[in-house]
C-alpha positions in Angstrom: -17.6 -67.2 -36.6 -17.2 -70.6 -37.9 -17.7 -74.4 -36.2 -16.2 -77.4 -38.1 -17.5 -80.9 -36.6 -17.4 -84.3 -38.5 -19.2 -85.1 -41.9 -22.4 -87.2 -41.0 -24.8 -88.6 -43.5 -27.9 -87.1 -42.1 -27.0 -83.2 -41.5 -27.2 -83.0 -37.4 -28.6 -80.1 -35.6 -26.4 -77.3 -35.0 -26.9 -74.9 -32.1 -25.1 -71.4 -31.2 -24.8 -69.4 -27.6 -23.4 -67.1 -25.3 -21.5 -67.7 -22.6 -23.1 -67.1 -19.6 -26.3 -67.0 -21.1 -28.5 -70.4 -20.9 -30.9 -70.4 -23.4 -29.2 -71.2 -27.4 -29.3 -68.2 -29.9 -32.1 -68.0 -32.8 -31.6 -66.7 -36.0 -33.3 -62.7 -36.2 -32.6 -59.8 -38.1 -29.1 -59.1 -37.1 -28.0 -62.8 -36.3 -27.4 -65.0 -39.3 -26.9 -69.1 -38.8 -26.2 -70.8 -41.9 -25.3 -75.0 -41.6 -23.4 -76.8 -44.3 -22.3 -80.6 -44.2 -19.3 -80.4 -41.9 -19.5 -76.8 -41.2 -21.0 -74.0 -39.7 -21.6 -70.3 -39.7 -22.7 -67.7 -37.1 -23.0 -63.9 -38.3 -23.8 -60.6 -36.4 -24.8 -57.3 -38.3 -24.2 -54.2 -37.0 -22.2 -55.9 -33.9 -22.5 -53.6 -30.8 -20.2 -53.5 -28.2 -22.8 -55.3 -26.3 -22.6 -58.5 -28.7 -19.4 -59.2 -27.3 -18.6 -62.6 -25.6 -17.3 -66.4 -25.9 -19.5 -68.0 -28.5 -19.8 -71.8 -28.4 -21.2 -74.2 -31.6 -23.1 -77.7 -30.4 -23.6 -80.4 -32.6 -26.1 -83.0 -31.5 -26.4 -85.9 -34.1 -28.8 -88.8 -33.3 -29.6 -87.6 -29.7 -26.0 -87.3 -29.2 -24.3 -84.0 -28.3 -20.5 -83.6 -29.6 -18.2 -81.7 -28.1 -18.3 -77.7 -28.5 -14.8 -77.5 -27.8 -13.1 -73.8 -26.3 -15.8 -71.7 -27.9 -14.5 -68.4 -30.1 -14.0 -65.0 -28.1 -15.9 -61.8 -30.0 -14.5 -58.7 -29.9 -16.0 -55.4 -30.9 -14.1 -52.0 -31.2 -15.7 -49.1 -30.6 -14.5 -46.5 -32.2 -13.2 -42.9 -30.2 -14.6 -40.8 -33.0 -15.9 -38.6 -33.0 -13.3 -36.2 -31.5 -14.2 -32.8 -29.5 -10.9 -30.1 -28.8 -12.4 -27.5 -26.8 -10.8 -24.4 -24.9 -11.6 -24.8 -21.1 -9.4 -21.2 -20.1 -10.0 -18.1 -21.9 -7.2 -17.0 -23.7 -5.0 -14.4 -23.0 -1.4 -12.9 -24.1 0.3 -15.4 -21.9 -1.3 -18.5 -21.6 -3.8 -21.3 -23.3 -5.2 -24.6 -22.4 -6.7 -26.9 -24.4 -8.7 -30.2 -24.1 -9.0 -33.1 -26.7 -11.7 -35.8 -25.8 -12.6 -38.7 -27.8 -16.4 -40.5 -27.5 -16.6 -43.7 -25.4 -14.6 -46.6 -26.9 -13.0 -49.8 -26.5 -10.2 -50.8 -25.4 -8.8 -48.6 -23.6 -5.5 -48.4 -25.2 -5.5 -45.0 -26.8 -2.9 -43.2 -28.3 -3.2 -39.2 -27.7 -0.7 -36.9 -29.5 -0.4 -32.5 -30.0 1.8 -31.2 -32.8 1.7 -27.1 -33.0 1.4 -26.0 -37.0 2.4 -29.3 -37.7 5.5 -30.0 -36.6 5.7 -30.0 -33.1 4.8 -32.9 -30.5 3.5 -31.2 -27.6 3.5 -32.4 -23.7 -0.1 -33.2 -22.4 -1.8 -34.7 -19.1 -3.8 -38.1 -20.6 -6.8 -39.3 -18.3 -9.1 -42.6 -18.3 -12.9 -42.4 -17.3 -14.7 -45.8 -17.4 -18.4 -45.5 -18.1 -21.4 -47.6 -16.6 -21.2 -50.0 -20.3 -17.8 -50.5 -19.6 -16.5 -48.2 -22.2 -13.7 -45.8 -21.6 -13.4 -41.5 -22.4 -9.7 -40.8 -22.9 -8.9 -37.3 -22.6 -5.8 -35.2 -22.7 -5.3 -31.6 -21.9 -2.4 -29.6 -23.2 -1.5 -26.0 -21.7 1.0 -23.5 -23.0 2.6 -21.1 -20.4 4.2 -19.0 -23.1 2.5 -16.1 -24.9 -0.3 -17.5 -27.8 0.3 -16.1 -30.9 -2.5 -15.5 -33.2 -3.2 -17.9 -36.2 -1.3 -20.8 -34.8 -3.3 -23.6 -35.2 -2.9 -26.9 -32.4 -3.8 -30.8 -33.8 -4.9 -33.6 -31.1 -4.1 -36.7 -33.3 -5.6 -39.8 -31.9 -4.8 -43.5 -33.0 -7.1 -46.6 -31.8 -7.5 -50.1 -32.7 -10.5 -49.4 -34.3 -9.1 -46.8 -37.0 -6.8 -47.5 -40.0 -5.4 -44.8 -39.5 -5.1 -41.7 -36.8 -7.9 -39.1 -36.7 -7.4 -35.7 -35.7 -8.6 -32.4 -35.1 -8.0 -29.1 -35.0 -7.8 -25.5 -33.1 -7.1 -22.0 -34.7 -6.3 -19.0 -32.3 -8.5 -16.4 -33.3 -7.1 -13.2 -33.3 -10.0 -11.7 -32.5 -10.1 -13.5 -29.3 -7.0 -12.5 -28.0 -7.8 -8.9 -28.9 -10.9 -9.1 -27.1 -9.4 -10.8 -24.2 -6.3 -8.4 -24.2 -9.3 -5.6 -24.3 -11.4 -6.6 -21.7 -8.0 -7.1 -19.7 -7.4 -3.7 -20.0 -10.9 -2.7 -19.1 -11.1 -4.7 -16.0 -8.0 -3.4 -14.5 -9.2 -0.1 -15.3 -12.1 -0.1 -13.6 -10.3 -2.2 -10.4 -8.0 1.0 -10.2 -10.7 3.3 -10.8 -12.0 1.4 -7.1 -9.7 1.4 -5.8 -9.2 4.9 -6.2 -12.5 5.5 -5.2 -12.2 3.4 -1.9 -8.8 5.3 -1.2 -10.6 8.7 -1.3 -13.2 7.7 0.8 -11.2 6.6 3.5 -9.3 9.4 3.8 -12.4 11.8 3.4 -13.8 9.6 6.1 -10.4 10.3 8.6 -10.2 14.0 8.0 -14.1 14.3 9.0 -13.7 11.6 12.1 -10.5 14.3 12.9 -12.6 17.9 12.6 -15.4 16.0 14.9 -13.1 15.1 17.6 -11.5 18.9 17.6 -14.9 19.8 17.7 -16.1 17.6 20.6 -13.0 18.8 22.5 -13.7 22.4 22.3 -17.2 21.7 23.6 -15.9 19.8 26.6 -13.1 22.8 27.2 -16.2 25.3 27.4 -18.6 23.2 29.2 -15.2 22.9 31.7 -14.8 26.7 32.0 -18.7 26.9 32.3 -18.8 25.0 35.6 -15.7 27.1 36.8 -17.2 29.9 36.8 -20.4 28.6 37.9 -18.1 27.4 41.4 -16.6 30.4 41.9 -20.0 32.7 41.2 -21.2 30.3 44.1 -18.3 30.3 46.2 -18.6 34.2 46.3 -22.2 34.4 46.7 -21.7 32.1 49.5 -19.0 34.3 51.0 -21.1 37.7 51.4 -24.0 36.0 52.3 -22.3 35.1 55.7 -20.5 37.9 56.0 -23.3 40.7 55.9 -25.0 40.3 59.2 -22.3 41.2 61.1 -22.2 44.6 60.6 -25.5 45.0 61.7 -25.4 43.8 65.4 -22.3 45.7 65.6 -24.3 48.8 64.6 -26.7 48.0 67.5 -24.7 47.5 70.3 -23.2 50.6 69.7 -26.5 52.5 69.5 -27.7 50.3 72.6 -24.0 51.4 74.3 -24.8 55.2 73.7 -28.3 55.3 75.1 -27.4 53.6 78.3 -24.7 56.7 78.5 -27.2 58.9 78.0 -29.7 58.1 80.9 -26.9 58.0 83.3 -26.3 61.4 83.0 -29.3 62.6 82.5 -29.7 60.8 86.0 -27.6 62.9 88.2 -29.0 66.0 87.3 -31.4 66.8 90.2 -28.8 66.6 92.6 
């Protein structure tokens, strides 16, 4: 940054700050202030993204301050690199998603493209975080719906402000993944069928033992019926010649009793 004010015979005192900030800048390690008749300089090394601001020059010659004018606006790029493409999905014979994220930069304004071997440009979802330092995580996430072929390899190119030119990187399909995801497929549904197989079996062992109990419990309850029939009618009879049998008995006596008074009567007239 430089400040041009008028030539003066005495060199005046030249003084750099921040906006916002109240106190004037002093030269350090990283901060450079270098006056000349006329002009002068104000360097930053290693500029962070925090150095960024409107920096003003003030002149004061003779106890008299001149005017700073508008000040000079600092920028700093920060650069996306580096770049991460990750899988987030496993893959498997019919799909695969990929996501491309670049580092926190600034500005904002980033340029995300996917090109399959080379060629291709690819259609992908492109989202904006914002971080507490006021930087910003672009990411973009690409998903293919039709079968992955091994060997094919997938580029996230990425263009910025702060790059010449656009960085990329990229993602091989392993075929050693998709054989292992195709053979742990294969065992998974395997052993689901082998389950449900199981869980099949058991329910129906389950009803056929539920069905032999309930045959089981019905014959019981027919015999305990006919039981207590035949208890009823053992006690009905039992009942029945118990009030029957005296009967005959005071029959029997008056009969007897009926023939002995026959007896003494004729045995009575006799002695005439």
């Amino acid at each position: 940054m430089f400040c041009m004010f008028p030539i003066f015979e005495e060199t005046p005192d030249v003084y750099w700050r921040r906006r916002g900030e109240e106190s004037f800048l002093k030269p350090d390690s990283r901060k450079r202030i270098n006056t000349n008749k006329g002009t002068s300089s104000f360097k930053i090394l290693n500029a962070s993204f925090a150095d960024a601001g409107v920096y003003f020059c003030e002149v004061k010659h003779r106890r008299r301050w001149i005017d700073d004018g508008g000040g000079t606006q600092l920028t700093v790029y920060v650069s996306p690199l580096p770049l991460k493409l990750i899988q987030v999905e496993g893959i498997s014979a019919d799909s695969l998603k990929l996501v491309c994220k670049t580092a926190a930069c600034y500005p904002e304004s980033v340029g995300i493209t996917w090109r399959r071997d080379g060629v291709e440009n690819l259609t992908s979802i492109q989202t904006v975080k914002t971080t507490a330092d006021g930087l910003y995580e672009v990411s973009s996430s690409l998903e293919e719906a039709h079968p992955v072929r091994s060997g094919v390899v997938y580029t996230c190119l990425v263009s910025h402000v702060s790059l010449p030119v656009p960085a990329s990187v990229n993602y091989t399909v392993n075929p050693d993944k998709v054989a292992n995801h195709s053979l742990a497929f294969g065992w998974t549904f395997g052993v689901l069928a082998i389950l449900l197989l199981i869980f099949v079996l058991t329910r129906l062992k389950l009803k056929a033992s539920a069905g032999i109990s309930a045959e089981v419990n019905q014959d019981e309850k027919q015999t305990e019926q006919r039981d207590e029939d035949n208890i009823v009618s053992y006690a009905v009879l039992q009942l029945a010649n118990f009030k029957k049998a005296p009967k005959p008995e005071q029959q029997n006596n008056h009969t007897v009793y009926s023939e002995v008074k026959v007896e003494n009567k004729e045995k009575s007239r006799e002695p005439k």
